[in-house]
Residue, then its C-alpha position, 0 to 999 in steps of 0.5 A: x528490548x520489549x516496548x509497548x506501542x500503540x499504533x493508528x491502523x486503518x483508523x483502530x488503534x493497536x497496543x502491542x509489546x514489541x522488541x525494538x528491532x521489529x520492522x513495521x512489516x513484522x508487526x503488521x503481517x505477523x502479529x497483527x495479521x494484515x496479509x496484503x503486507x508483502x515482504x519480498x525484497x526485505x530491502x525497500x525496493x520492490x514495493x510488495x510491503x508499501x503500506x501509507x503512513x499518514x497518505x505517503x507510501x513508505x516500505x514497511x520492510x524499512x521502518x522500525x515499528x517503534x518509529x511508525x508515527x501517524x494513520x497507518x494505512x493497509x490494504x485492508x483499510x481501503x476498503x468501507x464496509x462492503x465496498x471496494x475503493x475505486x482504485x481496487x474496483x479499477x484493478x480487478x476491472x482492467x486485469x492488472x494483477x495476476x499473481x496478485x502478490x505486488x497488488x496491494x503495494x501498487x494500490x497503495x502507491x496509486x492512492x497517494x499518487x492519484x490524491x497528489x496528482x489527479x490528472x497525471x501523464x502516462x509519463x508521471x504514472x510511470x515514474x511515481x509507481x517505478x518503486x513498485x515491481x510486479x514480477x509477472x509484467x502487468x504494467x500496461x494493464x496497471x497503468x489502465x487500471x490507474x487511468x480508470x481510477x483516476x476517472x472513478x474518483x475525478x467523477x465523484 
């Protein structure tokens, strides 16, 4: 059956008809285009198509469209204007991506968990982000790059 919703994404509302069944990730990567909504797992394990509904991590693979409540938030609603959020900066800055398929599911997850947790252990670090896989092993680089986050944004 087809329903028309409107969605709250990265701070623009989004009208669209959709078959019950489409996932958030369907909508998001699809039709609407969002290319930083990854499907890899299809089956909220991996992290790859994490986006943020109202600030908390949620796997958009999982998530009936028709029951995304709240501010969506991509990859690409990080960013304003011409500028990269910190924790984007701190990615590039300490190399913790190289394929860079799992990277907008890791920056996503960070940003929630940095916004809960400013002054986080390496331990907490670890078990927030165990949600998210990063295929090629970059995870002594990604947890710099949170370390160099949470600086950017404590110093703000």
């Amino acid at each position: 059956m087809k329903r028309e919703i409107t969605l709250n994404i990265n701070r623009e509302l989004e009208t669209l008809t959709i078959d019950d069944a489409d996932t958030l990730l369907e909508v998001l990567s699809e039709r609407l285009k969002l290319w930083s909504v990854r499907e890899s797992c299809g089956v909220g394990v991996c992290g790859s198509c994490t986006v943020l509904v109202d600030g908390q991590p949620v796997s958009s693979c999982l998530l009936l469209a028709t029951r995304a409540a709240g501010e969506i938030t991509t990859l690409e609603g990080l960013q304003t204007g011409s500028s990269l959020h910190e924790i984007q900066q701190a990615f590039i800055e300490e190399r913790a991506l190289q394929c860079a398929y799992c990277t907008p599911g890791f920056v996503l997850t960070v940003k929630a968990f940095l916004e809960q947790n400013r002054n986080p252990s390496d331990q907490e670090i670890r078990e927030y982000l165990a949600g998210n896989l990063c295929r090629c092993a970059g995870y002594a680089d990604i947890i710099r790059a949170v370390r160099s986050a949470q600086a950017k944004i404590n110093s703000r």
